[in-house]
N, CA, C, O and CB atoms as a CASP TS submission, in Angstrom:
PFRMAT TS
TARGET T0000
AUTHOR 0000-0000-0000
METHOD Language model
MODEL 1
PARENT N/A
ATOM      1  N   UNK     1       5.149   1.475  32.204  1.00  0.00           N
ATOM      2  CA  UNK     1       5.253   2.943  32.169  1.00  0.00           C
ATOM      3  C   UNK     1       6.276   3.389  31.114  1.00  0.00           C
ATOM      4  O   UNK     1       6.050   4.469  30.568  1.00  0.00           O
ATOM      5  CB  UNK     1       5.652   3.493  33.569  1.00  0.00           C
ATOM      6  N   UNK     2       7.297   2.748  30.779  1.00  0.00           N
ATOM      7  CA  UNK     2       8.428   3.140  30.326  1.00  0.00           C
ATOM      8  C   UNK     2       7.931   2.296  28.352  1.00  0.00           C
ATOM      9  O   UNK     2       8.669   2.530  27.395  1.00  0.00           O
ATOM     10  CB  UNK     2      10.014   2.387  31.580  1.00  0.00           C
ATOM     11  N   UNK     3       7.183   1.782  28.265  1.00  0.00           N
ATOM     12  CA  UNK     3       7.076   1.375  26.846  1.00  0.00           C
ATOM     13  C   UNK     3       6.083   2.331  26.235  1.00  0.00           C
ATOM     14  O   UNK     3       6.284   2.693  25.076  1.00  0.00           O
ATOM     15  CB  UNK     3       6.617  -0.157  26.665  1.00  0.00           C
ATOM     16  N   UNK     4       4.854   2.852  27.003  1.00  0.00           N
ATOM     17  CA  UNK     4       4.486   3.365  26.074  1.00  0.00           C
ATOM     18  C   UNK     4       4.699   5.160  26.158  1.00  0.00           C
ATOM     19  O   UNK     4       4.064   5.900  25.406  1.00  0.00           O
ATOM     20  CB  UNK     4       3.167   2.783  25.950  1.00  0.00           C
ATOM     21  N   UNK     5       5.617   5.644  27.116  1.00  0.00           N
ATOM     22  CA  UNK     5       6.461   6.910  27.075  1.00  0.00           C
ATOM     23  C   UNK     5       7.344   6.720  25.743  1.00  0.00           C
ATOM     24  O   UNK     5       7.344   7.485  24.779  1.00  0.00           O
ATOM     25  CB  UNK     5       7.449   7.098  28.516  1.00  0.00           C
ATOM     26  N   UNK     6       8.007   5.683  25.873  1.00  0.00           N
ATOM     27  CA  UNK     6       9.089   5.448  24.568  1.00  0.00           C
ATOM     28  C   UNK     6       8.651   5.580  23.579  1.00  0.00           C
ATOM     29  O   UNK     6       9.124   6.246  22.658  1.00  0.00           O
ATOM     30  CB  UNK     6       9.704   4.286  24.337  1.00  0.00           C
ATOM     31  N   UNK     7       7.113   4.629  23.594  1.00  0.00           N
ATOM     32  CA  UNK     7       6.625   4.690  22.238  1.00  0.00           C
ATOM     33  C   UNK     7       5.696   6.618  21.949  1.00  0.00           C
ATOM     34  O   UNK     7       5.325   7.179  20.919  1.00  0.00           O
ATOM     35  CB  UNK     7       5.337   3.031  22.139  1.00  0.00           C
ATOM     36  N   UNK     8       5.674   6.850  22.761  1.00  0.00           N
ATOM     37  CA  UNK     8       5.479   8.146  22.692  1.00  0.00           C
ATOM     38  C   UNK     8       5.964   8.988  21.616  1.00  0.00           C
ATOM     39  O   UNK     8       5.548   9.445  20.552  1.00  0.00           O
ATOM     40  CB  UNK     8       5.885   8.567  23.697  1.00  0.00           C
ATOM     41  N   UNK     9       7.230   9.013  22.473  1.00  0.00           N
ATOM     42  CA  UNK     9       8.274  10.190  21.885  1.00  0.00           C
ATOM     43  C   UNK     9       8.961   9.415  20.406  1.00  0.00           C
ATOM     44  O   UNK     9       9.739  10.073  19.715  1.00  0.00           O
ATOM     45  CB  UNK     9       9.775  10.613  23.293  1.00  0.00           C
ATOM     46  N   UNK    10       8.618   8.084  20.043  1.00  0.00           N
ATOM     47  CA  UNK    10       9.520   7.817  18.905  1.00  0.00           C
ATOM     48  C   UNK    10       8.038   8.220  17.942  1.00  0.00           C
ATOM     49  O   UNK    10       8.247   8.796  16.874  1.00  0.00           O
ATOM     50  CB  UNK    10      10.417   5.959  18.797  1.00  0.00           C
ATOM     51  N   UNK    11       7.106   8.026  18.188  1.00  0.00           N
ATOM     52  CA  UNK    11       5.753   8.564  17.303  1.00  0.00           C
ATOM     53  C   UNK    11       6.145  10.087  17.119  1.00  0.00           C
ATOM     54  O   UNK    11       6.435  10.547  16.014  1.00  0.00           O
ATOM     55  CB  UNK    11       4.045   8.394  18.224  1.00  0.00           C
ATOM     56  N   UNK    12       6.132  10.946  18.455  1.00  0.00           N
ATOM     57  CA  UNK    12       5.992  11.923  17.966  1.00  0.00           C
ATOM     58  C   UNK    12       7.490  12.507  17.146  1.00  0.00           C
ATOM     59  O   UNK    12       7.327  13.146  16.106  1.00  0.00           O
ATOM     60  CB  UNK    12       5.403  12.656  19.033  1.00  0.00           C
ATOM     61  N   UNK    13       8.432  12.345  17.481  1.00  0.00           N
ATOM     62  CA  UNK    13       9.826  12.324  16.767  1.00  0.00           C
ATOM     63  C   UNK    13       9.903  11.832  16.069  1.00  0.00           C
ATOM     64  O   UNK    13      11.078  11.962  15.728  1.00  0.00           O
ATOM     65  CB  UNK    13      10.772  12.043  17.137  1.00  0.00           C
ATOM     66  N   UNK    14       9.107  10.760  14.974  1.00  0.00           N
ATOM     67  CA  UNK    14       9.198   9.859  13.633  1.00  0.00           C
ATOM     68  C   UNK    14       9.023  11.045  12.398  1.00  0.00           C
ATOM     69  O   UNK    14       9.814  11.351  11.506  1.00  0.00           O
ATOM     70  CB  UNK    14       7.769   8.504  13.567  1.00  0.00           C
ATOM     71  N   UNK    15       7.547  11.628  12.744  1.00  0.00           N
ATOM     72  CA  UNK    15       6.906  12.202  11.768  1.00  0.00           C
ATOM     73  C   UNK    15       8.011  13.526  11.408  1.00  0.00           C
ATOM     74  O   UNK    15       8.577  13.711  10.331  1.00  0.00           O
ATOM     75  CB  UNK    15       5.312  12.576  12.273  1.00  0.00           C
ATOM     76  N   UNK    16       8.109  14.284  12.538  1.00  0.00           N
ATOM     77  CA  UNK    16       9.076  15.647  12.091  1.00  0.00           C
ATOM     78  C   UNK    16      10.326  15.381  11.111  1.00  0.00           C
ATOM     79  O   UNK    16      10.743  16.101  10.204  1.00  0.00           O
ATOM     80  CB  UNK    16       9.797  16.339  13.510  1.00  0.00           C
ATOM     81  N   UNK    17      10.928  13.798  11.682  1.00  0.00           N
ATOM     82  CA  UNK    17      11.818  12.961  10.931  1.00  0.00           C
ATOM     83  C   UNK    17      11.262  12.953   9.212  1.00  0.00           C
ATOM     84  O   UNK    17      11.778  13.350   8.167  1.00  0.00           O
ATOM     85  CB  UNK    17      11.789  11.355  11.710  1.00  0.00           C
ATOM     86  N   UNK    18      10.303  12.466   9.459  1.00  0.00           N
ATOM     87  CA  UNK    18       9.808  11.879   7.752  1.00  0.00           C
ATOM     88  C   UNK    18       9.777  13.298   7.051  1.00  0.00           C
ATOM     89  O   UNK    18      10.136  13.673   5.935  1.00  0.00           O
ATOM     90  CB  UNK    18       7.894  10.950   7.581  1.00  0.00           C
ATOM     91  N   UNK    19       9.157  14.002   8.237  1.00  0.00           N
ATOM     92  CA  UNK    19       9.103  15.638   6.821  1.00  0.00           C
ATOM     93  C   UNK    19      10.483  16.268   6.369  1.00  0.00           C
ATOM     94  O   UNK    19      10.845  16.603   5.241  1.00  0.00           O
ATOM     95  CB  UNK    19       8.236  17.379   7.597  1.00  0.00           C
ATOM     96  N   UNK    20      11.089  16.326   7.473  1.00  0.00           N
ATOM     97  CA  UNK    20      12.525  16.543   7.163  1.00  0.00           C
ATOM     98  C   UNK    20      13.139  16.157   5.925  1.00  0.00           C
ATOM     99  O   UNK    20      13.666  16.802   5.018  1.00  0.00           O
ATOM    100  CB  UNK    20      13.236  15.949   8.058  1.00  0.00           C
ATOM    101  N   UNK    21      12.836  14.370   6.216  1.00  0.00           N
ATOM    102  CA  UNK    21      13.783  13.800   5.215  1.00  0.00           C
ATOM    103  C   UNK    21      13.079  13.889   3.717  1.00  0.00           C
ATOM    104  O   UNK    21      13.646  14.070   2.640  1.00  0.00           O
ATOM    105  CB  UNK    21      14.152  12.193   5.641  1.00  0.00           C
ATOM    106  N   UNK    22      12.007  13.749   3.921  1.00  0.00           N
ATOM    107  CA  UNK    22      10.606  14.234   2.460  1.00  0.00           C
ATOM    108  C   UNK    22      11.444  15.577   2.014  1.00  0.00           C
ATOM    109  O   UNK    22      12.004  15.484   0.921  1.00  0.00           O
ATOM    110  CB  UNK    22       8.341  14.861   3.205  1.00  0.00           C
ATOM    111  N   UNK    23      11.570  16.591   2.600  1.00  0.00           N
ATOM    112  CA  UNK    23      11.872  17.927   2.484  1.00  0.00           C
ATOM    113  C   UNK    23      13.311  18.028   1.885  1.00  0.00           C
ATOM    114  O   UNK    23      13.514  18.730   0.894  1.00  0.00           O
ATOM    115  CB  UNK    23      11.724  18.622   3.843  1.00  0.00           C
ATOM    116  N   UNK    24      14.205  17.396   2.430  1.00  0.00           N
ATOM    117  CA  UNK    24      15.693  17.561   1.856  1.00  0.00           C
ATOM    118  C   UNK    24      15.388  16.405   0.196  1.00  0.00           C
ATOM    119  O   UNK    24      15.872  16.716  -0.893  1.00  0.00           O
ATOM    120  CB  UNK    24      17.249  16.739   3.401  1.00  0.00           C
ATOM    121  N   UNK    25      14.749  15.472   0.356  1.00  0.00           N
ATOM    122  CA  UNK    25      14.822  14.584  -0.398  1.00  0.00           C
ATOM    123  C   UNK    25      13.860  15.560  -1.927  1.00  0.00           C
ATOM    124  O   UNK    25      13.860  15.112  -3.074  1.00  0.00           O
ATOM    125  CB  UNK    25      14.164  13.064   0.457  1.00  0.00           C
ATOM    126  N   UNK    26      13.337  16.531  -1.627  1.00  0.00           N
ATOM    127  CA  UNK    26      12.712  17.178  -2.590  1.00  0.00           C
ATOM    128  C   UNK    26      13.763  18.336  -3.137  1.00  0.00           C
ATOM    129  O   UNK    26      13.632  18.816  -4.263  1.00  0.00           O
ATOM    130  CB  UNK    26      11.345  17.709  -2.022  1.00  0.00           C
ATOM    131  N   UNK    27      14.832  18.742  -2.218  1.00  0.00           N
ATOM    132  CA  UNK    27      15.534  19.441  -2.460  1.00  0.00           C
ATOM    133  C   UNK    27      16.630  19.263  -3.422  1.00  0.00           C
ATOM    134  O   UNK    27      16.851  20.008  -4.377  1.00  0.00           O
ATOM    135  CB  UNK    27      15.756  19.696  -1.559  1.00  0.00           C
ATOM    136  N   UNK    28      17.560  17.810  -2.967  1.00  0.00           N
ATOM    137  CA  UNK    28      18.104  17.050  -3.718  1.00  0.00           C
ATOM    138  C   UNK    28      17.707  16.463  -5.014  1.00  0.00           C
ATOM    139  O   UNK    28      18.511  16.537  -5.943  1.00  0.00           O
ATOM    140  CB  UNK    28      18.311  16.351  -3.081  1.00  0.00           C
ATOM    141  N   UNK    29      16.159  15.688  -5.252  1.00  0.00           N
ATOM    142  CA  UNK    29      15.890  15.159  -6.298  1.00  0.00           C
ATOM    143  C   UNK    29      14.695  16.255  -6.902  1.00  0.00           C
ATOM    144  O   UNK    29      14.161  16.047  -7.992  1.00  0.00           O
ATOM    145  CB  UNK    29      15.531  13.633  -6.025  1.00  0.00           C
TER
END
């Protein structure tokens, strides 16, 4: 129960991560 809840929330919390960092990283470079 508890592995694929985890793996859940790190999927859905990865991507917002990647745009973020895509996003500042476009800002900076």
């Amino acid at each position: 129960m508890l592995l694929p809840g985890v793996g859940s929330v790190l999927g859905d919390s990865m991507v917002p991560i990647q745009r973020i960092l895509s996003f500042v990283a476009g800002l900076m470079f």
